[in-house]
N, C-alpha and C positions, 0 to 999 in steps of 0.2 A: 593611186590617189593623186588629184593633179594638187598643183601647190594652191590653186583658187580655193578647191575645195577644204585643205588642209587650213587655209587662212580663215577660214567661213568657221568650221567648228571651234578653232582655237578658239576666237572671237563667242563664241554661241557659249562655250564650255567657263571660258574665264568670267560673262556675265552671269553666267548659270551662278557660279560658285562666290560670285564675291560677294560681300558683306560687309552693310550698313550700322555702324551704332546710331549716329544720329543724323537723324535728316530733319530739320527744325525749320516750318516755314513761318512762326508764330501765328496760328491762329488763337492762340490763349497764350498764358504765363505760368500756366501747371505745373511743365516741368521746371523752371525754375526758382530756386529761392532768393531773395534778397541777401547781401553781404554789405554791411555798415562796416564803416570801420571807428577806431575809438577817436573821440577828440573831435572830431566831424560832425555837426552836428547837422550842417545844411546838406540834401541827401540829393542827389542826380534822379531824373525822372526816366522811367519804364513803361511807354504803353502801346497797344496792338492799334496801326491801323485800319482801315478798312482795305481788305486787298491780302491781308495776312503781312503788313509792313511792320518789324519792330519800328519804334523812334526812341530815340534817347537824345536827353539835353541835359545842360547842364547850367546853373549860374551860381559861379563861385561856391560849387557843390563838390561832393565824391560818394559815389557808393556804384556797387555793382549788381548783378545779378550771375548766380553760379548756377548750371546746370545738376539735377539732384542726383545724379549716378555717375561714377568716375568710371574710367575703360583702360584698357591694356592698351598704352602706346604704340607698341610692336603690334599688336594682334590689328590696330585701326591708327596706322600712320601719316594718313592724310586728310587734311584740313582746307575745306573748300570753303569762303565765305564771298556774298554778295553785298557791296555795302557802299553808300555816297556818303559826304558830310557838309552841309549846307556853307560853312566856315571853318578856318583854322586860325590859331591865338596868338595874335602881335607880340606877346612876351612869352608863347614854347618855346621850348630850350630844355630836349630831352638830357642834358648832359648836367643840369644843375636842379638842386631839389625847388627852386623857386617858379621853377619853370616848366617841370615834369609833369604838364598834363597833356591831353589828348583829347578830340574832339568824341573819337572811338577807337578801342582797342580791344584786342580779344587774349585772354592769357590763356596759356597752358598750363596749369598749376600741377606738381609732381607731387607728389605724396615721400614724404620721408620715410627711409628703410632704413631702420638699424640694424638689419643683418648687414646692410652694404654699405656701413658706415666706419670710417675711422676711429679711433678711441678718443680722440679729440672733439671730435664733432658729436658722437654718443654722451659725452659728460654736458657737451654746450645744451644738445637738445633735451638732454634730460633737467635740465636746470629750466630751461624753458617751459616744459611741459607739467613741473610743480609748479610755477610762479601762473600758468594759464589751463591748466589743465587738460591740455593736448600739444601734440607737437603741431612745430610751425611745418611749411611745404618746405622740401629740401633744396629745392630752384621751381625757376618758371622762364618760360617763352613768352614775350607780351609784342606782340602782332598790332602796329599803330600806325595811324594816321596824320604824320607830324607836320609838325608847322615850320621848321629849319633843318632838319635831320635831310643829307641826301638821300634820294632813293633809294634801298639798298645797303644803307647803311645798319652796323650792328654795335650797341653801344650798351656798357653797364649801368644799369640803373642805376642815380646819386643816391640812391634809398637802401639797397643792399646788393651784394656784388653776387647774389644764384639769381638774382634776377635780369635776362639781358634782352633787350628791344630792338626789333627789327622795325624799319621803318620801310612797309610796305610799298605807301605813296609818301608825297611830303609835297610839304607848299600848297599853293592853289587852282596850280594847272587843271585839274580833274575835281574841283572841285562843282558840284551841283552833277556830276555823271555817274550814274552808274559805274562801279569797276566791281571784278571777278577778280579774287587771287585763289591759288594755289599753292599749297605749302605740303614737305614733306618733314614733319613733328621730327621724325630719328636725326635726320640728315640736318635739319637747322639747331638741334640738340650738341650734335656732334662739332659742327663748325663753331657754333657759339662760348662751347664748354669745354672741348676740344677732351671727350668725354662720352661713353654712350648715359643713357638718362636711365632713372628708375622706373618701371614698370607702368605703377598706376599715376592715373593722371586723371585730372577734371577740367574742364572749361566752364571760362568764366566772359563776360564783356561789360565793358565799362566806358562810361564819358565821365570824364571829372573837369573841375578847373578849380578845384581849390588854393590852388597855388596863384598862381597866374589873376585870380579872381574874375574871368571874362567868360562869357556867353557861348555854348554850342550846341547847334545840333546836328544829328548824323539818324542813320538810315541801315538795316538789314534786313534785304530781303529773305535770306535762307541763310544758314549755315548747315555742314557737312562733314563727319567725321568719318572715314571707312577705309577698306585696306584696298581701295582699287575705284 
């Protein structure tokens, strides 16, 4: 067999087999639901538009929208998203809670395991989950679009320390263009947490500026979750 030939099937074989959870190019809002959060009353806006474009905006608002089915991290590791944002906020400042919003962002939310939990962390979460009647996520990845964060930079959220932010783009360079990222969920898990992540996971995407109080809008054409 020549090596062309051998390069051809590989290729043929590995598209054969690989598999998609999600490929979302919004032509509706079905699969997702709303996520309000408490104390918030003013709500960030959700809608499809022509073309199969999500939009989200925000004015001195927060809420999100979550995906209704959660997936196995390992089984679908990668995270493809297509996304512009029209603005970024004079007063972000992902490093202080006054300043902690984002034009757009996409989280990775983990689902808490108490088999693979400490005894410390088991008493915390159980006290949590009387007082709310579920447990909270045990971390999250939140994938943003900052307005001072460098490029590339990874930072804990001033809000809680499982949650850490990667700052895809930053500033205004790229702003009004299209950009494509690609992200591998394990691998930014591990560097972030310095840690492998739990199992299940959902996605979610948000514009807020409840903090900041200021105005934005942002853009996804597609998101991608799959193992290849």
């Amino acid at each position: 067999m020549s090596k062309l030939v051998f390069l051809l099937l590989t290729f043929f074989f590995k598209f054969l087999w690989a598999e998609t959870f999600l490929y979302e190019e919004f032509l509706t809002l079905n699969n997702w639901r709303p996520l309000k959060f408490r104390n918030i009353t003013a709500l960030s806006r959700y809608e499809i538009l022509d073309g199969g474009i999500l939009k989200a905006s925000s004015l001195g608002s927060a809420s999100a929208i979550i995906y209704r089915k959660s997936f196995d991290a390992y089984s679908y590791p990668l995270l493809e998203v297509r996304w512009m944002v029209e603005n970024i906020y004079e007063k972000g400042d992902a490093t202080s809670k006054s300043g902690e919003d984002f034009p757009i962002r996409i989280y990775i939310i983990f689902e808490y395991s108490p088999e693979k939990s400490t005894a410390l962390k088991k008493l915390k979460y159980n006290f949590i989950k009387k007082f709310y009647g579920e447990y909270p996520p045990h971390s999250a990845l939140n994938y943003v679009w900052a307005s001072k964060l460098n490029k590339g930079s990874i930072v804990t959220s001033p809000y809680s320390d499982s949650s850490k932010t990667f700052a895809l783009q930053s500033g205004s360079n790229k702003v009004g263009e299209w950009v494509t990222e690609n992200r591998n969920i394990i691998e930014d898990y591990l560097s972030a947490f310095g840690e492998s992540p739990p199992n299940n996971a959902s996605i979610a995407i948000m514009s807020d500026s409840d903090n900041t109080m200021e105005q934005a809008t942002a853009y996804i054409d597609y998101i991608k979750i799959s193992d290849d």
